[in-house]
OpenMM code with the backbone's topology and positions (N, CA, C; nanometers):
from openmm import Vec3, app, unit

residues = "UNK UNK UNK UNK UNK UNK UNK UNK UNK UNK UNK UNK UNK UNK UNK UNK UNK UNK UNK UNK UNK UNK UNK UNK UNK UNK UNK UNK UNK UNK UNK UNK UNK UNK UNK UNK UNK UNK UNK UNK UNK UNK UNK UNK UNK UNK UNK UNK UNK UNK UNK UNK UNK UNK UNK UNK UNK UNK UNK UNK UNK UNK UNK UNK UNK UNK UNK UNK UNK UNK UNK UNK UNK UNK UNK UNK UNK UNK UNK UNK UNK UNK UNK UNK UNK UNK UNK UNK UNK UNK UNK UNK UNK UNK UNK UNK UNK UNK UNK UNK UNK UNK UNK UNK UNK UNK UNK UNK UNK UNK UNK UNK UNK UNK UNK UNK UNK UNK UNK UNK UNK UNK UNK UNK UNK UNK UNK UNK UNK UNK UNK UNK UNK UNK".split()
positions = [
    Vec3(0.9526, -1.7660, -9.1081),
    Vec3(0.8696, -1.6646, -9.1731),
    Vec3(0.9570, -1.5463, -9.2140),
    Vec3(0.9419, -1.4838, -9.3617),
    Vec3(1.0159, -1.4208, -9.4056),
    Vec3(1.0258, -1.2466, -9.3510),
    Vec3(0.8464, -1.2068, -9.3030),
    Vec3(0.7985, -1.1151, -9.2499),
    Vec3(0.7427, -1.0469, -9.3854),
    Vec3(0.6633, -1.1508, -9.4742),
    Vec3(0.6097, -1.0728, -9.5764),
    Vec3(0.4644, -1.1057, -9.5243),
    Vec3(0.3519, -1.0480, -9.6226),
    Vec3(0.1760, -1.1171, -9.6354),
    Vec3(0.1790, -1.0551, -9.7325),
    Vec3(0.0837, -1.1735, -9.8141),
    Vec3(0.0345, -1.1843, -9.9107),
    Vec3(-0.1115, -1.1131, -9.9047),
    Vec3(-0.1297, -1.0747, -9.9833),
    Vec3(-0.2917, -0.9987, -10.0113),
    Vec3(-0.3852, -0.9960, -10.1290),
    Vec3(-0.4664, -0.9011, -10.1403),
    Vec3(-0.5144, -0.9196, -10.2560),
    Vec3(-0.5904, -0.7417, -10.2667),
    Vec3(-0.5136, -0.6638, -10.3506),
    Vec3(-0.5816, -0.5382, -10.3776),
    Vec3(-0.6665, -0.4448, -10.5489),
    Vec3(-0.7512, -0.5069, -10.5259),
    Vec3(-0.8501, -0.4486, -10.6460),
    Vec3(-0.7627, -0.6099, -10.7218),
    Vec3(-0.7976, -0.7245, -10.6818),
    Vec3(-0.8004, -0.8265, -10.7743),
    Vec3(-0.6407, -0.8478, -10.7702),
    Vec3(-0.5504, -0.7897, -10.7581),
    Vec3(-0.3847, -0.7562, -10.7648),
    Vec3(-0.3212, -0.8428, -10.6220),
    Vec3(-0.2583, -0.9643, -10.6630),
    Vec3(-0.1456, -1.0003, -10.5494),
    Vec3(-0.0825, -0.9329, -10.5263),
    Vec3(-0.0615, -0.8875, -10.4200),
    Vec3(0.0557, -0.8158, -10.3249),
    Vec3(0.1475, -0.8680, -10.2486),
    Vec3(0.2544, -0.8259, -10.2640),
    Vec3(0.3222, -0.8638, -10.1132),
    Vec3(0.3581, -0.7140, -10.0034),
    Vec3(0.3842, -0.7466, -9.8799),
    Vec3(0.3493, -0.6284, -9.8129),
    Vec3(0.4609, -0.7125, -9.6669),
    Vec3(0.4966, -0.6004, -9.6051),
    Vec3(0.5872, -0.6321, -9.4979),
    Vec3(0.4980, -0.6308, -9.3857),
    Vec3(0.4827, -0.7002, -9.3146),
    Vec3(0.4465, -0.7071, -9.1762),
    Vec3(0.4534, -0.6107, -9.1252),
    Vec3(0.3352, -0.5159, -9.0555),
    Vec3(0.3700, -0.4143, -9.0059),
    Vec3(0.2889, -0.2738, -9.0593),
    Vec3(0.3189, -0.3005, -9.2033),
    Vec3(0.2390, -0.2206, -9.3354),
    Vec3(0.0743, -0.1641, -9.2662),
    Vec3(0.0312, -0.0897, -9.3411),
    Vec3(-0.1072, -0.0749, -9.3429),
    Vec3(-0.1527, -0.0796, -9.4800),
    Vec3(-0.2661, -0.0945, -9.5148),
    Vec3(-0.3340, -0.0929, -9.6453),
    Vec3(-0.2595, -0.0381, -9.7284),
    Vec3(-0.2940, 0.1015, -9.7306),
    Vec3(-0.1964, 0.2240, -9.8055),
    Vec3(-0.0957, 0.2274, -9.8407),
    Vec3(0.0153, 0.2269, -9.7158),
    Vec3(0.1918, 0.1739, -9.7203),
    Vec3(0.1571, 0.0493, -9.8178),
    Vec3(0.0604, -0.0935, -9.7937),
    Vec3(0.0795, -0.1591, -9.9746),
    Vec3(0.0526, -0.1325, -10.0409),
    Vec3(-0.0799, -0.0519, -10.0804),
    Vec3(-0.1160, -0.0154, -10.2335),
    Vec3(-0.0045, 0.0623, -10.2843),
    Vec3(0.0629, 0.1618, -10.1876),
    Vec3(0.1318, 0.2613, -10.2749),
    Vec3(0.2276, 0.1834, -10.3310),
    Vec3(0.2959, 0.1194, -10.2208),
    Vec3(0.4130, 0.0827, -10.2483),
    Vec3(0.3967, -0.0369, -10.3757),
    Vec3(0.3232, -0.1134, -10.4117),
    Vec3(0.2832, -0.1715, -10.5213),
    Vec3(0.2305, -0.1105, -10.6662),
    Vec3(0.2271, 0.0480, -10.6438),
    Vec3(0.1760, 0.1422, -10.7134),
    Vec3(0.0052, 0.1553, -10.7356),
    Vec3(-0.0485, 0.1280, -10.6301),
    Vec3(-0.1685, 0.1052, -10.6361),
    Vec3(-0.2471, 0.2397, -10.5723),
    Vec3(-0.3046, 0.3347, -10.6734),
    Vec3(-0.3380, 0.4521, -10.5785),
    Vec3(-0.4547, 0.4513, -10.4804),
    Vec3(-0.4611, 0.5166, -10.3863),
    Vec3(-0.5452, 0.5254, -10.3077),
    Vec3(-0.5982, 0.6343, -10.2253),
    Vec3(-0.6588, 0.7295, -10.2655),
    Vec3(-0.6616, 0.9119, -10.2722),
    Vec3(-0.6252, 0.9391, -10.0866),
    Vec3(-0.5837, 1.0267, -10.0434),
    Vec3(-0.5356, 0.9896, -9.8825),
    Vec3(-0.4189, 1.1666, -9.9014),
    Vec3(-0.4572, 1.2434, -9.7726),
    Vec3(-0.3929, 1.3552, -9.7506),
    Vec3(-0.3283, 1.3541, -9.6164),
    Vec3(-0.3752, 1.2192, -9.5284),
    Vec3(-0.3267, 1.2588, -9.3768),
    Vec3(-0.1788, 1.1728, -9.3565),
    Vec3(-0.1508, 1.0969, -9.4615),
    Vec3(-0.0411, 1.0230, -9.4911),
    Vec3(0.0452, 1.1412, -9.5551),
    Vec3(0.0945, 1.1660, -9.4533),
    Vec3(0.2456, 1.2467, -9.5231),
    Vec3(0.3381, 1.2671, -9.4156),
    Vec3(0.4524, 1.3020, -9.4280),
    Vec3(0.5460, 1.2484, -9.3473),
    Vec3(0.5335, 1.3941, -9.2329),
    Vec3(0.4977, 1.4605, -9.2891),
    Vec3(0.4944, 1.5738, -9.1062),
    Vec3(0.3922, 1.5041, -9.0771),
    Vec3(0.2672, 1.3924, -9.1021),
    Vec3(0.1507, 1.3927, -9.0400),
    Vec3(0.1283, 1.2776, -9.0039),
    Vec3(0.0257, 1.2884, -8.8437),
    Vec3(0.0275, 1.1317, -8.8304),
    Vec3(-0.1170, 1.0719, -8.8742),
    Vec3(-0.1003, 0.9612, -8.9662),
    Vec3(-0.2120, 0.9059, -9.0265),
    Vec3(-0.3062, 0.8709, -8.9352),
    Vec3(-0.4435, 0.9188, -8.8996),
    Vec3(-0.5184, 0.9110, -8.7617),
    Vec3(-0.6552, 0.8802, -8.8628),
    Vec3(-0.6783, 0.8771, -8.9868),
    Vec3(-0.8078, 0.8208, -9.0528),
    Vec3(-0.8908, 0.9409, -9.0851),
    Vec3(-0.9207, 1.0561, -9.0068),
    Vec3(-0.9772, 1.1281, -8.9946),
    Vec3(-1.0390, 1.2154, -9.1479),
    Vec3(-0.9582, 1.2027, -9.2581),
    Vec3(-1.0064, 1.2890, -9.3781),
    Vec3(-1.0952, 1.1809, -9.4075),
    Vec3(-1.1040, 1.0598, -9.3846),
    Vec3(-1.1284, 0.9736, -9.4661),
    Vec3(-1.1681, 0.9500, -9.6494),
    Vec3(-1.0472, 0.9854, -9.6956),
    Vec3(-1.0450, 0.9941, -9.8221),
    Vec3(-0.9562, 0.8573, -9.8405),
    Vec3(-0.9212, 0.7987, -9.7789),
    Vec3(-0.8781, 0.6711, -9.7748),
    Vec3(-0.9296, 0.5466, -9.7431),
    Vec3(-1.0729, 0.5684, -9.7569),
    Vec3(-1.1237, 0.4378, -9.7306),
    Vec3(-1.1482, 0.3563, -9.8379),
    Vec3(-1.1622, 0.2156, -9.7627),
    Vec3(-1.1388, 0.0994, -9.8701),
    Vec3(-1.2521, -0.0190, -9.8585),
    Vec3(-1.2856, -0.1339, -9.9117),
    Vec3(-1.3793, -0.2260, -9.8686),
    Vec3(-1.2664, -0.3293, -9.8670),
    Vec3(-1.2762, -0.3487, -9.7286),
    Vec3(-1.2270, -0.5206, -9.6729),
    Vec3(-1.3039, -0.6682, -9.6576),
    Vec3(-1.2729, -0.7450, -9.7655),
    Vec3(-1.3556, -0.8620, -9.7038),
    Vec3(-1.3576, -0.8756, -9.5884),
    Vec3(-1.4791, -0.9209, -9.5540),
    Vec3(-1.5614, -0.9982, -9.4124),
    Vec3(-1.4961, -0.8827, -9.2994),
    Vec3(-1.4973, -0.7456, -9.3224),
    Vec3(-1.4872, -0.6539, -9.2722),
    Vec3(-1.6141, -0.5693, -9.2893),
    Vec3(-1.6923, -0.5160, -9.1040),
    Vec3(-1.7640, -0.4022, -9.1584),
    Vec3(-1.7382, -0.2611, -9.2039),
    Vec3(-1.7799, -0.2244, -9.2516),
    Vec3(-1.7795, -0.0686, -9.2874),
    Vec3(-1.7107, -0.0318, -9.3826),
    Vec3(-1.6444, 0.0644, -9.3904),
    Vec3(-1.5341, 0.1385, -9.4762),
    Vec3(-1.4202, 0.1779, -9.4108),
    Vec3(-1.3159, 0.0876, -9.3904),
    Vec3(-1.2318, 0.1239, -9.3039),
    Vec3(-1.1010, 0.2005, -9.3668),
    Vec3(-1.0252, 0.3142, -9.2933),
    Vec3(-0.8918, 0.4068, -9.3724),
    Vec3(-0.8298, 0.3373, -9.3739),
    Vec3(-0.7938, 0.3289, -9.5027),
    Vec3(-0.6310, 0.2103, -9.5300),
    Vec3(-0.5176, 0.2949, -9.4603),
    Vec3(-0.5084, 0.4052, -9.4334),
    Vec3(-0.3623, 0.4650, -9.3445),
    Vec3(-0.3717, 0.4131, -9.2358),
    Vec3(-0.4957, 0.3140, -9.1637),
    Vec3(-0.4628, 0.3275, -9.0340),
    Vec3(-0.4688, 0.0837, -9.0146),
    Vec3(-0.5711, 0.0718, -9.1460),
    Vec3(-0.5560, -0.0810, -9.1177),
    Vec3(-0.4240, -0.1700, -9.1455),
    Vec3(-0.4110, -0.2541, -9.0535),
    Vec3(-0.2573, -0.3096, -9.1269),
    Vec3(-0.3216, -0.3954, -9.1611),
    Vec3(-0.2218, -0.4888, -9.2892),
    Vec3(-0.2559, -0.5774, -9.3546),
    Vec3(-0.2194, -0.6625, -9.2947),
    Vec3(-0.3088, -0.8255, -9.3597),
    Vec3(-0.3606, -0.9582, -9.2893),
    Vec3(-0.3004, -1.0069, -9.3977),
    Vec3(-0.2355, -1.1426, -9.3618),
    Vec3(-0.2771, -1.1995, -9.4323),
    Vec3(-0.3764, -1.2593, -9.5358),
    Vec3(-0.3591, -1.2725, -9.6540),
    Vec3(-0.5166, -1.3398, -9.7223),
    Vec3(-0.6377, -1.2323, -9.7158),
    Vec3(-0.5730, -1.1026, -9.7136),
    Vec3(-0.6598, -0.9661, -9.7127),
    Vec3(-0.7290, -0.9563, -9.8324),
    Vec3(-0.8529, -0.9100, -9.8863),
    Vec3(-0.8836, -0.8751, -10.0001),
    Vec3(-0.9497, -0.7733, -9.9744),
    Vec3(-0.8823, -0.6712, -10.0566),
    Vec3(-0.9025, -0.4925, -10.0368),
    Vec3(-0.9856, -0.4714, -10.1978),
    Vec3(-1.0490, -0.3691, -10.1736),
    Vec3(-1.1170, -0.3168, -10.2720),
    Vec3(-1.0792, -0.1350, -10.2868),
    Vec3(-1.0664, -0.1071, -10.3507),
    Vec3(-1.0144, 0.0396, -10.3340),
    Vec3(-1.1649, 0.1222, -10.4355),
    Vec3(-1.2045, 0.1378, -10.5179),
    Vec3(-1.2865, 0.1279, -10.5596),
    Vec3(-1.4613, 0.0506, -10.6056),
    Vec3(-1.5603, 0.1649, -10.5908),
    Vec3(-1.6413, 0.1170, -10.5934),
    Vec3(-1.7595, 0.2461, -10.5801),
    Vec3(-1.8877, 0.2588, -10.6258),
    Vec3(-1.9604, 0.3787, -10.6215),
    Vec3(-1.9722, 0.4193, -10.4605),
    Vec3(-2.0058, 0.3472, -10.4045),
    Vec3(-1.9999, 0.3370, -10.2092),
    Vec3(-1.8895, 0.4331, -10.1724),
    Vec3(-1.7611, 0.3893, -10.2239),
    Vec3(-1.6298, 0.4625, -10.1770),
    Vec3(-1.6098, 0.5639, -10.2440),
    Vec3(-1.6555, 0.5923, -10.3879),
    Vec3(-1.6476, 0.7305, -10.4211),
    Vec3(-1.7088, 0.8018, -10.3707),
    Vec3(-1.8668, 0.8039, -10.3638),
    Vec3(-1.9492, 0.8921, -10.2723),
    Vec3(-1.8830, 0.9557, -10.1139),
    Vec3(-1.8178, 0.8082, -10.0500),
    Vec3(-1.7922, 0.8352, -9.8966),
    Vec3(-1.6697, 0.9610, -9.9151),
    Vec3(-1.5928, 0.9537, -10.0539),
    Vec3(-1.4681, 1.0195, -10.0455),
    Vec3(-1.5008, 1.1814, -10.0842),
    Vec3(-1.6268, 1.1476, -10.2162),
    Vec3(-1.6094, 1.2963, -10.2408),
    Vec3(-1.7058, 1.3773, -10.0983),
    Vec3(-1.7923, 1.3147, -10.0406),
    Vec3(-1.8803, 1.3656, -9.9506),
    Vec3(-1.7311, 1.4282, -9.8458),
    Vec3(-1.6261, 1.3211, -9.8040),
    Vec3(-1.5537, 1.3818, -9.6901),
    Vec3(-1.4282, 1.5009, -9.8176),
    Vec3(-1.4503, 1.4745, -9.9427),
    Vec3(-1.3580, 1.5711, -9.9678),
    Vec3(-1.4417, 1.7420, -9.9700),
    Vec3(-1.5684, 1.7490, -9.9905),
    Vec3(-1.6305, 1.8470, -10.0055),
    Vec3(-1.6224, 1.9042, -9.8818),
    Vec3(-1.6896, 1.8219, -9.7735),
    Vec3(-1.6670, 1.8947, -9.6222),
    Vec3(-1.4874, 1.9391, -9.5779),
    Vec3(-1.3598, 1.9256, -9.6511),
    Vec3(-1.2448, 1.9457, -9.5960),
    Vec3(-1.2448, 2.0493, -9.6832),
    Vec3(-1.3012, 2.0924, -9.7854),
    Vec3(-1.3074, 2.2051, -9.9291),
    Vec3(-1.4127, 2.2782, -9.8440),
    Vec3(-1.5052, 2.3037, -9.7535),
    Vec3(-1.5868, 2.3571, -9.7264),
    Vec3(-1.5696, 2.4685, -9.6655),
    Vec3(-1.4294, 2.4326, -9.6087),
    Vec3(-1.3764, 2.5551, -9.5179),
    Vec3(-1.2450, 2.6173, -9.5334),
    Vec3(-1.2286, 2.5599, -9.6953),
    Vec3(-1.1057, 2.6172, -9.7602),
    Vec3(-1.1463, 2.7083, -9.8449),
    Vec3(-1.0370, 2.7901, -9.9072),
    Vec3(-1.0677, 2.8296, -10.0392),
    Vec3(-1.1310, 2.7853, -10.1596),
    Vec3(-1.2058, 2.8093, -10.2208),
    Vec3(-1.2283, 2.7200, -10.3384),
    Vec3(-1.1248, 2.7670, -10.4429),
    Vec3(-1.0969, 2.8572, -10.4440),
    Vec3(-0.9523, 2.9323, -10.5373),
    Vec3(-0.8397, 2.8063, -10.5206),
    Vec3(-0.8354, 2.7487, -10.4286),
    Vec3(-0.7790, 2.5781, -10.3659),
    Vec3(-0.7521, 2.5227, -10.5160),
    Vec3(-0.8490, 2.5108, -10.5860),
    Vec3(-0.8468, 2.3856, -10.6491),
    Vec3(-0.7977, 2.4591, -10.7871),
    Vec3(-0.7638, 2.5523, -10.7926),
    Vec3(-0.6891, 2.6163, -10.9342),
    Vec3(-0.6405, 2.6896, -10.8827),
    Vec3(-0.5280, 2.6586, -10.7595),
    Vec3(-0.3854, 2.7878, -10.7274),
    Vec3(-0.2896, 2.7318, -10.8328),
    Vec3(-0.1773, 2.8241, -10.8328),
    Vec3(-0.0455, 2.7899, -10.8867),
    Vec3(0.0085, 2.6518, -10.8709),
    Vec3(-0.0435, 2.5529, -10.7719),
    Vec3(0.0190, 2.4947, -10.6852),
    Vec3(0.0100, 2.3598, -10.8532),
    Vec3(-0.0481, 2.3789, -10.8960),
    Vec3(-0.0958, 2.2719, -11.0481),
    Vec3(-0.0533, 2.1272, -11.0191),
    Vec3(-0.1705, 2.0675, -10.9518),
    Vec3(-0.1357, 1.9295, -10.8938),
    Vec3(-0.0130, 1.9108, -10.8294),
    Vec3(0.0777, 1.9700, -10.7858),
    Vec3(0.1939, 1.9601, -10.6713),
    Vec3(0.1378, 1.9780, -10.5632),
    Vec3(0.0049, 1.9614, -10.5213),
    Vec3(-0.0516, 1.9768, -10.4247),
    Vec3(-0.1341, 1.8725, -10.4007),
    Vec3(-0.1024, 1.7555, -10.3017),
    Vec3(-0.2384, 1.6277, -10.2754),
    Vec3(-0.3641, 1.6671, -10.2610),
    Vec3(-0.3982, 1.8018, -10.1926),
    Vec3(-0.5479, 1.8401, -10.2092),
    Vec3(-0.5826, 1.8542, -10.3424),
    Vec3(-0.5733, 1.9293, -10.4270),
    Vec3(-0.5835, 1.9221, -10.5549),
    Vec3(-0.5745, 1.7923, -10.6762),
    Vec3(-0.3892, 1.7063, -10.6113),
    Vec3(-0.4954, 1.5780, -10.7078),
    Vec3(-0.6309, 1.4825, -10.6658),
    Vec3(-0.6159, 1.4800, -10.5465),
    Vec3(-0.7437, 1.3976, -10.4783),
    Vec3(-0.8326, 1.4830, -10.5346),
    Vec3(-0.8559, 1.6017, -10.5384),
    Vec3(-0.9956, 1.6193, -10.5722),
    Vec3(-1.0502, 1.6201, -10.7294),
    Vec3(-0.9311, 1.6273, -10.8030),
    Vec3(-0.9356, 1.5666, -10.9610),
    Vec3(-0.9620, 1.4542, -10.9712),
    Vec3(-0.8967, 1.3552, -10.8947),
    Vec3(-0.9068, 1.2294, -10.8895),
    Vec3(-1.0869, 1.1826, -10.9189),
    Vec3(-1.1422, 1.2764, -10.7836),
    Vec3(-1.2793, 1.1641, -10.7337),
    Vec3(-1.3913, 1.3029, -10.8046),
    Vec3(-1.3107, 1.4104, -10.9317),
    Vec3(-1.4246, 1.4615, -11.0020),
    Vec3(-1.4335, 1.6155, -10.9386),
    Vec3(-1.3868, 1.6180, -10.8512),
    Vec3(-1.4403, 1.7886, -10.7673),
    Vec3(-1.3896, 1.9138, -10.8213),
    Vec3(-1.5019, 2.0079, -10.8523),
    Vec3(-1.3989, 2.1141, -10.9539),
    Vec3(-1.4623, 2.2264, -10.8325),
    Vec3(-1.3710, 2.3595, -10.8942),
    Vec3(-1.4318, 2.4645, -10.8353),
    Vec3(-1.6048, 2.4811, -10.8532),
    Vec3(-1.6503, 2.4760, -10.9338),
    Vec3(-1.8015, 2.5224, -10.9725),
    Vec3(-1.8863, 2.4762, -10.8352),
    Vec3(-1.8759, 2.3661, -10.7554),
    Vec3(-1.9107, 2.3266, -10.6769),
    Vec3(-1.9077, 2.4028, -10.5621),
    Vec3(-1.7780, 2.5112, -10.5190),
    Vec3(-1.7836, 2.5745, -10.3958),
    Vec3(-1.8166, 2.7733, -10.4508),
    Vec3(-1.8301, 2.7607, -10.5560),
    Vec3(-1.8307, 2.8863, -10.5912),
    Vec3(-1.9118, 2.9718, -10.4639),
    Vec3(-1.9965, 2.9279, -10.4537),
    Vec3(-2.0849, 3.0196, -10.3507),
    Vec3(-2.0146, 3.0075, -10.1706),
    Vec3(-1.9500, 2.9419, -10.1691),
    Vec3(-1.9318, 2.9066, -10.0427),
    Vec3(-1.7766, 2.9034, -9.9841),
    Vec3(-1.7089, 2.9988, -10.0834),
    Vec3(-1.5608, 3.0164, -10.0838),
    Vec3(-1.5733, 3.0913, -9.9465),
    Vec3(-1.4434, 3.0827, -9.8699),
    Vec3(-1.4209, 3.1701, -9.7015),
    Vec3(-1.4346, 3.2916, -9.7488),
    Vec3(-1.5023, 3.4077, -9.6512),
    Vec3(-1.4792, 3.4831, -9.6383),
    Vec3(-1.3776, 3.5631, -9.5366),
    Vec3(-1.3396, 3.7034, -9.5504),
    Vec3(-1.2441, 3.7227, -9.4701),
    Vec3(-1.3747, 3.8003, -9.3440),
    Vec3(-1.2929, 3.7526, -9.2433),
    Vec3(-1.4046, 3.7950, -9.1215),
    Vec3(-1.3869, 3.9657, -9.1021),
] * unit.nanometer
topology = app.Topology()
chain = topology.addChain("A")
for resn in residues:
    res = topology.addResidue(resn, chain)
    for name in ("N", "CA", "C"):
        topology.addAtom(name, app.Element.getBySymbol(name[0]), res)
């Protein structure tokens, strides 16, 4: 065994190293998959869940940062189910940020900001509910 698996993401053969999780293949195949807790100071623990995915003959919506890949996997990265689950957990992580967040200087050099372009989220949405200073 070479230490590869084969998969299947949004219809797309993959190959993926043993070991991998969802994510580590989509990216690395160039396959995006919106996700902020994947970064190298951070340890991928699922928790934003802006990374969830649909797994055959898998329940739920599970974070691709945290599932490793199977053999004969078939991932879905998209779908109305997973947009909803993403923008619902991206609004609650925007809830207690700035909304000024999503149009700083930072001009998409910032993963909060493309994820939330990505799945549609503009400022108009937190206008009322930007932090105040205590």
């Amino acid at each position: 065994m070479d230490g590869h698996i084969n998969l299947y993401i949004d219809e797309k053969k993959v190959k993926a190293t043993k070991g991998m999780t969802v994510l580590e293949a989509a990216l690395d195949n160039e396959i995006y998959i919106p996700h902020i807790c994947y970064h190298p100071d951070l340890s991928p623990d699922g928790s934003c869940r802006l990374c969830v995915v649909e797994i055959d003959k898998m329940r739920g919506y599970p974070t691709s940062c945290t599932t490793p890949v199977e053999e004969g996997m078939i991932v879905k990265t998209r779908s109305k189910a997973i947009n909803k689950i993403r923008k619902i957990s991206m609004e609650l992580l925007l809830s207690s940020h700035y909304a000024e967040c999503l149009e700083c200087d930072s001009n998409y050099n910032c993963q909060f900001q493309m994820v939330a372009a990505y799945l549609g989220i503009d400022k108009s949405r937190f206008a009322k509910s930007a932090k105040k200073e205590i």
